[in-house]
C-alpha positions in Angstrom: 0.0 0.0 0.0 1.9 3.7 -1.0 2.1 6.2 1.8 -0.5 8.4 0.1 -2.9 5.4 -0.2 -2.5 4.4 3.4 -2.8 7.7 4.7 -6.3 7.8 3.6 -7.6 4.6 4.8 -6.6 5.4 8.3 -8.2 8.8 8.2 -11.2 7.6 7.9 -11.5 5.7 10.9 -10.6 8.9 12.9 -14.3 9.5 14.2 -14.8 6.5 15.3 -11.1 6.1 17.1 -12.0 9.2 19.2 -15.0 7.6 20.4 -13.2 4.2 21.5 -10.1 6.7 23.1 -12.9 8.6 24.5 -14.7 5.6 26.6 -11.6 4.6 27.5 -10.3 7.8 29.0 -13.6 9.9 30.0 -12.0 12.7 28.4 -13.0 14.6 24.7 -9.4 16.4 24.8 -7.3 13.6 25.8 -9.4 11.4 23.2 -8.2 14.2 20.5 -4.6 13.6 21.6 -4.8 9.8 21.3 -6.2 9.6 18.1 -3.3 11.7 16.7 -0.9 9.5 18.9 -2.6 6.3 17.4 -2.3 7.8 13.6 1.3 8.7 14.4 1.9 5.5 15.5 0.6 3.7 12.9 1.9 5.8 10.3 5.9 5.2 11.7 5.0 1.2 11.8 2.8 1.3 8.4 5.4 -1.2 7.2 4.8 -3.9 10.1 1.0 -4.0 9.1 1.3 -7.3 7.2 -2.6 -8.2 6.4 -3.8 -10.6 9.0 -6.6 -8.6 10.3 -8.7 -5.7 9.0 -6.6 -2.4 9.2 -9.5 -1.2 11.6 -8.9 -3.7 14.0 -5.1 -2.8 13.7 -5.8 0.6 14.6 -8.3 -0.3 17.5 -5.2 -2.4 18.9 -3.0 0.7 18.7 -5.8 3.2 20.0 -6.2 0.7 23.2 -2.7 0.4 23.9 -1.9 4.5 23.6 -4.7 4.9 25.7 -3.5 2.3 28.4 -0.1 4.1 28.4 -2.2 7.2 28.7 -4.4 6.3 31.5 -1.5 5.9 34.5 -3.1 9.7 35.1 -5.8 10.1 37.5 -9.2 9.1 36.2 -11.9 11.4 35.3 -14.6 11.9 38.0 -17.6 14.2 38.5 -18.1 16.6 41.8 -20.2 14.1 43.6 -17.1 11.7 43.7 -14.9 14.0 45.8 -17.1 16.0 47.9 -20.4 15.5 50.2 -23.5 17.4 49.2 -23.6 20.8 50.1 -25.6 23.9 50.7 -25.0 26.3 50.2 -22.0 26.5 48.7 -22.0 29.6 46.2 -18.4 30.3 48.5 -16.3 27.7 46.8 -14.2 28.2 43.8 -13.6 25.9 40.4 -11.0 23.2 41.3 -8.9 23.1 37.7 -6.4 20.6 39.3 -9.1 17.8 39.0 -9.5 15.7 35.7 -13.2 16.3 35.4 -15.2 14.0 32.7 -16.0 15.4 29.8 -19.0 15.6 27.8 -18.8 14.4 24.0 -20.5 16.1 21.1 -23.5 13.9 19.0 -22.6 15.8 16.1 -19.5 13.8 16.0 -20.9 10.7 17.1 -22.9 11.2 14.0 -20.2 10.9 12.0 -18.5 8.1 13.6 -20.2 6.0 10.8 -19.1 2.8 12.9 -20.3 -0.5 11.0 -22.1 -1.6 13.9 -24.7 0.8 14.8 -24.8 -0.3 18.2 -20.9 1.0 19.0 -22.6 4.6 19.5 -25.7 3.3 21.5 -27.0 5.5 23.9 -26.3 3.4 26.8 -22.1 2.7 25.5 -22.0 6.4 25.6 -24.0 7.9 28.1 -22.1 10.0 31.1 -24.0 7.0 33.7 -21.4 4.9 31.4 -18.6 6.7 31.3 -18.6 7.3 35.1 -19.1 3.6 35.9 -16.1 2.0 33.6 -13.8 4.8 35.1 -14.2 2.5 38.3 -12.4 -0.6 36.4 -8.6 -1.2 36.2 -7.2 0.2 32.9 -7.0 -3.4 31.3 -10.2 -4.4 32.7 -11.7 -1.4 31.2 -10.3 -2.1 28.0 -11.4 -5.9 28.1 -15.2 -4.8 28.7 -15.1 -1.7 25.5 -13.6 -4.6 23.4 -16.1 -7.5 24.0 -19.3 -5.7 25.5 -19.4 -2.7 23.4 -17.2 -3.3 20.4 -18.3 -6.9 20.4 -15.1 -8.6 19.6 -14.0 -11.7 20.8 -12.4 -12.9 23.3 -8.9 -14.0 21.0 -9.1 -10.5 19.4 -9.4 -8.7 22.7 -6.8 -11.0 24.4 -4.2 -9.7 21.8 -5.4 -6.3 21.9 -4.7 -5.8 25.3 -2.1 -8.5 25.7 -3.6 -10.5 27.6 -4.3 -14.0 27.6 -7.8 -15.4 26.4 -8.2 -16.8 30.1 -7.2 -13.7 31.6 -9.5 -12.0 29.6 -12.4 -13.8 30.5 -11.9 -13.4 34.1 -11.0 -9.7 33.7 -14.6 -9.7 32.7 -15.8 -11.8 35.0 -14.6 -9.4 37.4 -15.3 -5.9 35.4 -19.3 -6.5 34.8 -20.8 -6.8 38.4 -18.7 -3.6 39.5 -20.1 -1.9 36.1 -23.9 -3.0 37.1 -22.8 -1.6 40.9 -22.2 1.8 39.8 -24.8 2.2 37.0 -28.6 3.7 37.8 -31.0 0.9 38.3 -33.1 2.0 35.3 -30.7 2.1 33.3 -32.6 -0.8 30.8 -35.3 1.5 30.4 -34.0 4.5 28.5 -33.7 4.4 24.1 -31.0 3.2 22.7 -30.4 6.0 20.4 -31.3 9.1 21.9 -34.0 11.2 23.5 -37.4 9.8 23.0 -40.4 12.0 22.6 -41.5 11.7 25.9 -38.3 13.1 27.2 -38.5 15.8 24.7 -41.9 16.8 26.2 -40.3 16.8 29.7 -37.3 19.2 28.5 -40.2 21.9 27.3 -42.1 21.6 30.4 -38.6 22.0 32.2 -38.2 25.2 29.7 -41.9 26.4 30.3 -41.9 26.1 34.2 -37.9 28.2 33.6 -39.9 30.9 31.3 -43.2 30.9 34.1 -40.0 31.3 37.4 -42.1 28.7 38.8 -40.4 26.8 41.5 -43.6 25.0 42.0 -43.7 23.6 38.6 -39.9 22.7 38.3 -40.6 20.5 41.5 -43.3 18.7 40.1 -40.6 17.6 37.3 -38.0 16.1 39.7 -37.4 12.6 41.5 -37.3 13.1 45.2 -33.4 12.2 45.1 -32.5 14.3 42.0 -28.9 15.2 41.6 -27.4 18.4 40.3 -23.3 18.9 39.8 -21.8 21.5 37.7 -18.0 20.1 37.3 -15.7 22.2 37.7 -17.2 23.8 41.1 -16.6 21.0 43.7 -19.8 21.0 44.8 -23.2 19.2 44.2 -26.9 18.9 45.3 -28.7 16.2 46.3 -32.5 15.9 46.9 -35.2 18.4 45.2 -35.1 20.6 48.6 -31.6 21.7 47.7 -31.9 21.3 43.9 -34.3 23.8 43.8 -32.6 26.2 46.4 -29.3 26.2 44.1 -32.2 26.8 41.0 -34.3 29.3 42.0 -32.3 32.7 42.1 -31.5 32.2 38.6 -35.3 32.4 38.1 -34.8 36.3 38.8 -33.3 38.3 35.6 -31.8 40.3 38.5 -29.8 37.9 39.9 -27.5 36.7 36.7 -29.1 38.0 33.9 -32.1 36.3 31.5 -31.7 32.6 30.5 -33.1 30.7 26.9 -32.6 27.6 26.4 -32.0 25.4 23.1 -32.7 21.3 22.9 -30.0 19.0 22.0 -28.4 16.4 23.1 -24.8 15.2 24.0 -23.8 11.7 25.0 -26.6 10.9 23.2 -29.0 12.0 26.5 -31.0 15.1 26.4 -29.7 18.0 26.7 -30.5 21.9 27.2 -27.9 24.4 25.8 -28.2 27.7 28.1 -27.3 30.9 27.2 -27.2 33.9 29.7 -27.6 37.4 28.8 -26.3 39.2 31.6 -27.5 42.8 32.7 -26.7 45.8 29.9 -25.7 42.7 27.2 -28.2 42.4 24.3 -27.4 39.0 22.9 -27.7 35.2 24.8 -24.5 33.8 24.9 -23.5 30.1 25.2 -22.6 29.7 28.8 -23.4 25.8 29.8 -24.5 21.9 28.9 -27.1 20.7 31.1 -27.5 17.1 30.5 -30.2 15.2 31.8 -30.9 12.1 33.3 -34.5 11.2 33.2 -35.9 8.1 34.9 -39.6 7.0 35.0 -41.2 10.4 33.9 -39.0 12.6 35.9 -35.4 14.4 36.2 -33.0 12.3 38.2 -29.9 14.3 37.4 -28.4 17.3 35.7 -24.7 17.6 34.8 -24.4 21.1 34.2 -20.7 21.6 31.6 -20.0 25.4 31.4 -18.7 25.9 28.2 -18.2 28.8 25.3 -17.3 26.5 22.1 -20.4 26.3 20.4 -18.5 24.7 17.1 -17.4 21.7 19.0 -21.5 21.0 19.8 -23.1 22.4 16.9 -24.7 24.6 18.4 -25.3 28.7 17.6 -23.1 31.1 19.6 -25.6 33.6 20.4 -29.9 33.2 20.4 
């Protein structure tokens, strides 16, 4: 294969790569970086790939094996990993020194254009997900991507992660009852693919009782236990008492500024896009993701990712 030929069939499985480095490392940046690493490494050893399995599955061996190097770091955790509930706690500052998770954009999971379809299901994706596998050992973590998500076997996997098949196996053995430990017990119930229209219908009641500053109805949307973090302030709420305490001066234009909000979606869960116009500004700027996770007709968390880059989601820089 010439060097021009084989620079293009690699490139095309960048989309996909940054999703694999992405569940592996809870990270959208540090999945950037290891796909580059992985295309760098497999263009310098272009002359070692000899045939005897599918380039892709070369490539997926590399990609596991940078981000296994890559992973010695500390692993990527949300607020209510490190600290207690709290309120209030308006006093505390952003902790940049943590790795926080990271969200990932569906406009590039749309264009993953994976084979399998079911490689960017909702629930392989999903920040419930991501959190959970960041409890396994690096190579267990790998084992479970490679046969539970990516569906290979357990040969293929075994030499991905250089393992042995038996070791494998009882990597898994060990990897799936902590995964089921960590993830929400409904779990089972959400769509594969996205937001359904039910939970479309719930995000516009959410917007409708923001428009209305009605604390009353915002209550009536939440699960007794709901839980609100907003990485990277150290601090979270738990239960709809404090939920709604931490919710309601935003209600008042005075207190921030005035707030729209824009459906979307990211991790494939539902997802509001706010943007705040503060006092004396006259356009809505992106300020933050809030991600939702709805169970049984009702909010059970929001994951609320400040952010400004409205190109990485798609999304319009002012409304």
């Amino acid at each position: 294969m010439s060097a021009d030929r084989f620079a293009e069939e690699t490139e095309q499985y960048r989309h996909e790569l940054r999703v694999h480095c992405y569940r592996m490392l809870g990270s959208f940046d540090d999945a950037e970086d290891m796909v580059q690493e992985t295309l760098l490494r497999a263009w310098r050893g272009r002359d070692s790939f000899a045939g005897r399995s599918s380039l892709r599955t070369w490539l997926y061996r590399i990609a596991t094996n940078v981000c296994i190097d890559d992973v010695r770091r500390p692993r990527r955790v949300l607020p209510y990993q490190l600290e207690p509930a709290s309120f209030p706690a308006t006093a505390l500052p952003a902790r940049e020194d943590v790795p926080w998770l990271q969200p990932f954009p569906d406009v590039l999971l749309d264009r993953a254009e994976e084979p399998d379809a079911a490689t960017i299901r909702r629930e392989t994706i999903e920040l419930a997900f991501l959190i959970a596998i960041q409890h396994l050992p690096v190579r267990q973590r790998a084992a479970l991507i490679l046969r539970d998500v990516l569906g290979w076997s357990a040969r293929e996997t075994a030499e991905a992660v250089e393992l042995s098949v038996a070791a494998v196996n009882s990597a898994l053995q060990r990897a799936r009852p902590v995964l089921r430990e960590h993830l929400p017990p409904h779990r089972t119930e959400w769509s594969a693919t996205g937001a359904t229209a039910a939970e479309r219908e719930l995000l516009e009641k959410y917007m409708s009782a923001w428009d209305a500053a009605d604390p009353s109805a915002l209550a009536a949307l939440m699960h007794d236990d709901i839980r609100i973090t907003m990485p990277p302030y150290p601090f979270w709420f738990a239960g709809r008492v404090d939920a709604l305490r931490s919710l309601i001066p935003n209600l008042d234009p005075a207190y921030r500024g005035h707030w729209r909000f824009v459906p979307t979606s990211v991790n494939r869960q539902p997802t509001l896009a706010a943007y705040l116009q503060p006092a004396g500004a006259t356009t809505h700027r992106l300020f933050a993701l809030d991600i939702f996770r709805l169970e049984q007709g009702l909010i059970a968390e929001i994951t609320a990712f400040e952010t400004t880059d409205h190109i990485r989601y798609g999304l319009p820089e002012t409304v």
